[in-house]
DOVEX-742869 format. One line per field, with one value per atom (N, C-alpha, C, CB): residue number from 1; residue in three letters; atom name; x, y, z. Coordinates in steps of 0.1 Angstrom, whole numbers, always signed. Glycine has a CB too. Example, Ala and Ser with C-alpha at 12.3 -4.5 7.8 and 13.67 -1.06 7.14 Angstrom:
DOVEX-742869
k [1, 1, 1, 1, 2, 2, 2, 2]
r [ALA, ALA, ALA, ALA, SER, SER, SER, SER]
a [N, CA, C, CB, N, CA, C, CB]
px [+132, +123, +132, +113, +128, +137, +129, +141]
py [-57, -45, -33, -45, -22, -11, +0, -6]
pz [+78, +78, +78, +90, +71, +71, +79, +57]
***
This chain:
DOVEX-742869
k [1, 1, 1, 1, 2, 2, 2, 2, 3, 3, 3, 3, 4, 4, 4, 4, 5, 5, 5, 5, 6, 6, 6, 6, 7, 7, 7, 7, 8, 8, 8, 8, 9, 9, 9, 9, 10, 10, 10, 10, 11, 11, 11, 11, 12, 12, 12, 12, 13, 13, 13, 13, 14, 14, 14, 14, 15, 15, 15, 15, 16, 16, 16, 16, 17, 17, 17, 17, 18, 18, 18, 18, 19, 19, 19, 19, 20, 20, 20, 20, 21, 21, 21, 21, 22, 22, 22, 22, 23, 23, 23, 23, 24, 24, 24, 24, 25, 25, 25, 25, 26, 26, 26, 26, 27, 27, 27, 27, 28, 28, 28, 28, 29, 29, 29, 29, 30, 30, 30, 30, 31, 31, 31, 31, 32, 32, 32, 32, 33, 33, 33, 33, 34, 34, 34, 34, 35, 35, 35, 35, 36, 36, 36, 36, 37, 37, 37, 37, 38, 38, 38, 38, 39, 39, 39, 39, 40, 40, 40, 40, 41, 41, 41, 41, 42, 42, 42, 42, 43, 43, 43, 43, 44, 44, 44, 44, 45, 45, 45, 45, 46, 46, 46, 46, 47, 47, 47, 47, 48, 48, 48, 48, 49, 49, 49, 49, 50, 50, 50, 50, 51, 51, 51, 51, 52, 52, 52, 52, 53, 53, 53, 53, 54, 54, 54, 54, 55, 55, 55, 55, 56, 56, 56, 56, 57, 57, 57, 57, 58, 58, 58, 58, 59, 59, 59, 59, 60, 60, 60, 60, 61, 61, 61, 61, 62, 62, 62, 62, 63, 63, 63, 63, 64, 64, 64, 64, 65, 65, 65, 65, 66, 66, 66, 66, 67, 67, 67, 67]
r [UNK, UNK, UNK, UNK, UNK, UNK, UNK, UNK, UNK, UNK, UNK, UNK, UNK, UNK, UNK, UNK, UNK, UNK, UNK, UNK, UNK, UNK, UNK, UNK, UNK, UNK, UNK, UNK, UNK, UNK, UNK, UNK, UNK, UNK, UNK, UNK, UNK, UNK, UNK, UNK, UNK, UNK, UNK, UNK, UNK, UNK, UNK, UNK, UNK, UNK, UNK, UNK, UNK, UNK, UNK, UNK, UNK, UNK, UNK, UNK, UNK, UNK, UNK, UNK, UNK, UNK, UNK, UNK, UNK, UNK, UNK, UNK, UNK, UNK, UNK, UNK, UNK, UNK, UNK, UNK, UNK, UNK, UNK, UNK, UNK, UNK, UNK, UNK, UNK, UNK, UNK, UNK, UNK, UNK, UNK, UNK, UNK, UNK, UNK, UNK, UNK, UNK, UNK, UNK, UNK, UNK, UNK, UNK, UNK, UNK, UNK, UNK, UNK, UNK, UNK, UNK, UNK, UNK, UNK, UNK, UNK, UNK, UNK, UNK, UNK, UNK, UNK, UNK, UNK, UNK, UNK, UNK, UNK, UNK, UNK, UNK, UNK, UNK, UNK, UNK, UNK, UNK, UNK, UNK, UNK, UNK, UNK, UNK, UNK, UNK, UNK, UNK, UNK, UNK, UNK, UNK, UNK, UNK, UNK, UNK, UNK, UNK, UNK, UNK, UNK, UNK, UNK, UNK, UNK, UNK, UNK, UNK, UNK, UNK, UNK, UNK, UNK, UNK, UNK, UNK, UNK, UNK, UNK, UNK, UNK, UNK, UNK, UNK, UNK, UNK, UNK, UNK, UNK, UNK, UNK, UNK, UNK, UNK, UNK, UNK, UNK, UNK, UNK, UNK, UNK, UNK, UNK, UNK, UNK, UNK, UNK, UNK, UNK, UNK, UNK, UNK, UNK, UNK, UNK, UNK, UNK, UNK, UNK, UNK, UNK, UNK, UNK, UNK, UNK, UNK, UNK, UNK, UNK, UNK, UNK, UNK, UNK, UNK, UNK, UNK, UNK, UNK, UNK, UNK, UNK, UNK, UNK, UNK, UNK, UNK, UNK, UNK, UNK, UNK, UNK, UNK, UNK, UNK, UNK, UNK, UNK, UNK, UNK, UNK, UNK, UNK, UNK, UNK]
a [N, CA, C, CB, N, CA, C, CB, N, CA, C, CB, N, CA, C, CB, N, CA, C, CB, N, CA, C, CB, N, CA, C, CB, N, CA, C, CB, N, CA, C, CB, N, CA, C, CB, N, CA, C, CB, N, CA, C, CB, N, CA, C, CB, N, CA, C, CB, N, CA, C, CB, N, CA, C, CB, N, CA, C, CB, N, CA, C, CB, N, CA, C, CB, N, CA, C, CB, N, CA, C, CB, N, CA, C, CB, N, CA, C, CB, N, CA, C, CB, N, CA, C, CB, N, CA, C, CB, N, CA, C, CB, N, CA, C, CB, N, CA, C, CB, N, CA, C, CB, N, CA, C, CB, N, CA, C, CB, N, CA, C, CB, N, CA, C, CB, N, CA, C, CB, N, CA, C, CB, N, CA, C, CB, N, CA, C, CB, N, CA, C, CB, N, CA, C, CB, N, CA, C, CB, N, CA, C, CB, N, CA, C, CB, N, CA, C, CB, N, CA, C, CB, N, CA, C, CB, N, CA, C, CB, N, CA, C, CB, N, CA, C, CB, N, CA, C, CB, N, CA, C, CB, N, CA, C, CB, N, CA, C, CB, N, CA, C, CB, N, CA, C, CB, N, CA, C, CB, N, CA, C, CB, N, CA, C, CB, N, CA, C, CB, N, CA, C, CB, N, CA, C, CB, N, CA, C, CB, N, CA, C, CB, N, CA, C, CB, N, CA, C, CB, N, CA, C, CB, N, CA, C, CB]
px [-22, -9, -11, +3, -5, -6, +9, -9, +6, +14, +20, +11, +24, +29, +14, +37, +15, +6, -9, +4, -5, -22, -30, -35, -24, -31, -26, -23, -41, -35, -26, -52, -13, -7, -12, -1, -10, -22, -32, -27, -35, -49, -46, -50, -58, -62, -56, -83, -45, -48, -32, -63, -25, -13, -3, -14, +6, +19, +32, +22, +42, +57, +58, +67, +55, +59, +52, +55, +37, +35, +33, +34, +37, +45, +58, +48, +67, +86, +81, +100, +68, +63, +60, +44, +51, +48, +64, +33, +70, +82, +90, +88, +91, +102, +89, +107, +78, +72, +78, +54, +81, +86, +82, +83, +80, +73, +62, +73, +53, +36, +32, +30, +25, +14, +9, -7, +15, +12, -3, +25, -10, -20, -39, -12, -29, -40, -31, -46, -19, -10, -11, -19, -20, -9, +5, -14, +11, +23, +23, +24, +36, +37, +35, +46, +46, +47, +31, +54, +25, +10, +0, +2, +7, +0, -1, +6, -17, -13, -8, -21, -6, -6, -18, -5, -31, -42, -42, -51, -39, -37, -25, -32, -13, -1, -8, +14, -10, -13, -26, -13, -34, -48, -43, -58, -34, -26, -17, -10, -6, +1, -4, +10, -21, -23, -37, -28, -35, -44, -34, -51, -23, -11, -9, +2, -6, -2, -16, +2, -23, -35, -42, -42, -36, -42, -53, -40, -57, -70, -76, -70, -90, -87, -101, -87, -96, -108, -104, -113, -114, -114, -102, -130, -98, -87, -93, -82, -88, -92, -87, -91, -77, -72, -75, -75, -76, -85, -75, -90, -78, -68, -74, -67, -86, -87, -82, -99, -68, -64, -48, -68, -36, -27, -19, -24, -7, -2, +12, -4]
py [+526, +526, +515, +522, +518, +511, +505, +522, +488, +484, +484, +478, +474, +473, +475, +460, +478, +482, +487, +471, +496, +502, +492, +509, +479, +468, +476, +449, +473, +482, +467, +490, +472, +464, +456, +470, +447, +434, +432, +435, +431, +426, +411, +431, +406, +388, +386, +383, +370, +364, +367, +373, +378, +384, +385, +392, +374, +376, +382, +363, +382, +385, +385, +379, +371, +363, +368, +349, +370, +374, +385, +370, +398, +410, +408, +419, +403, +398, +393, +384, +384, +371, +388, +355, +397, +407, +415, +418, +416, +422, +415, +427, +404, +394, +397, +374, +401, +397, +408, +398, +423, +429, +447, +422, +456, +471, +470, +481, +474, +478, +492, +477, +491, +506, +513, +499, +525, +528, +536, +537, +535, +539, +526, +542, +517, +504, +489, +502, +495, +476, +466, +466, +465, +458, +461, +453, +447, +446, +456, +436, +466, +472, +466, +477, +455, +442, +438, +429, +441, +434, +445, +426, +459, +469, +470, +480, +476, +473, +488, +466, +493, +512, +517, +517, +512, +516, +519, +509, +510, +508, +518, +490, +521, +528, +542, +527, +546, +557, +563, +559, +554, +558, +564, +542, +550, +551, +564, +531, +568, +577, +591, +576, +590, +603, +604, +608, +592, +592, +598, +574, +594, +598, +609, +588, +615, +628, +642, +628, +636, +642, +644, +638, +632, +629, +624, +634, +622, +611, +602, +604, +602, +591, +586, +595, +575, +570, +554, +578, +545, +534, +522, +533, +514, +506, +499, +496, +504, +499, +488, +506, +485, +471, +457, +468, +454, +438, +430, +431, +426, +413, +400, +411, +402, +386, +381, +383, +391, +384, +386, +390, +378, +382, +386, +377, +399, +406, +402, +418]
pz [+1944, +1937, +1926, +1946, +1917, +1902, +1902, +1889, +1895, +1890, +1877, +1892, +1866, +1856, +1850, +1854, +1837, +1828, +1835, +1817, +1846, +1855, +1860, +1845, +1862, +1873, +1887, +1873, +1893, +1906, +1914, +1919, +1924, +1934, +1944, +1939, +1939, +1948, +1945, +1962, +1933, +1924, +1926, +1905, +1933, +1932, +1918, +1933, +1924, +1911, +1903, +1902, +1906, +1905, +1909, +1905, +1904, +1911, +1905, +1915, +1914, +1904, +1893, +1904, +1895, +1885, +1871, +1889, +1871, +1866, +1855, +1870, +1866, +1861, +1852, +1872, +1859, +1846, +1838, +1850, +1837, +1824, +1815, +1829, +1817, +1807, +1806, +1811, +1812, +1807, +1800, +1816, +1797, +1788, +1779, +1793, +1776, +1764, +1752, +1767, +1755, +1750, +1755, +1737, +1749, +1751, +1752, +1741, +1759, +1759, +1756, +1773, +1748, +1744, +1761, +1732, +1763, +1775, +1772, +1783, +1764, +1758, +1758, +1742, +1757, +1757, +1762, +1739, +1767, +1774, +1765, +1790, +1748, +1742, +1737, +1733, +1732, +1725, +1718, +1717, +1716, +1706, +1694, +1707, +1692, +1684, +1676, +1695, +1684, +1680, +1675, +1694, +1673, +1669, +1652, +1676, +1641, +1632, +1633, +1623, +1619, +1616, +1620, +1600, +1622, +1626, +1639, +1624, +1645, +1663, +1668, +1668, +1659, +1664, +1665, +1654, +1652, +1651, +1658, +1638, +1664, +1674, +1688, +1677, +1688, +1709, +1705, +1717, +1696, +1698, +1698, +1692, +1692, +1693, +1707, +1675, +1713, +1723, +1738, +1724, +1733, +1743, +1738, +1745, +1729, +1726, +1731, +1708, +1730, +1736, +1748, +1731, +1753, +1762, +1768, +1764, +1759, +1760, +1768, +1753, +1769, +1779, +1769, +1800, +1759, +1753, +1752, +1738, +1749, +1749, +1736, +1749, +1733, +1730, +1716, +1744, +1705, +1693, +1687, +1685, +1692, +1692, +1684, +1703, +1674, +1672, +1676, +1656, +1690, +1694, +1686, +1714, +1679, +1672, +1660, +1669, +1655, +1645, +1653, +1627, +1649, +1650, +1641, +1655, +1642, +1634, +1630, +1638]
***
């Protein structure tokens, strides 16, 4: 069984607490679990057509700059 953003339930290391801490952060990409907020137009438009498709391909993401 899967948790918040596809951490399975009872992954070492994981608490409550932790899960409410990602829910005060804001929406998640149910496509790749970042921030929506942190998506550029590159990243929106990849995840929505990875979800509209169905896809199951890997997370283009540059989490090394912030947006």
């Amino acid at each position: 069984m899967n948790g918040l953003n596809g951490a399975a339930v009872g992954t070492p290391g994981r608490t409550v607490e932790d899960e409410w801490a990602e829910l005060d952060e804001g929406p998640r990409c149910l496509a790749c679990v970042h921030l929506w907020s942190d998506h550029s137009a590159v990243d929106v438009r990849y995840c929505t057509a990875t979800l509209a498709m169905s896809h199951e391909r890997g997370c283009i993401c540059d989490r090394t700059t912030s947006r």
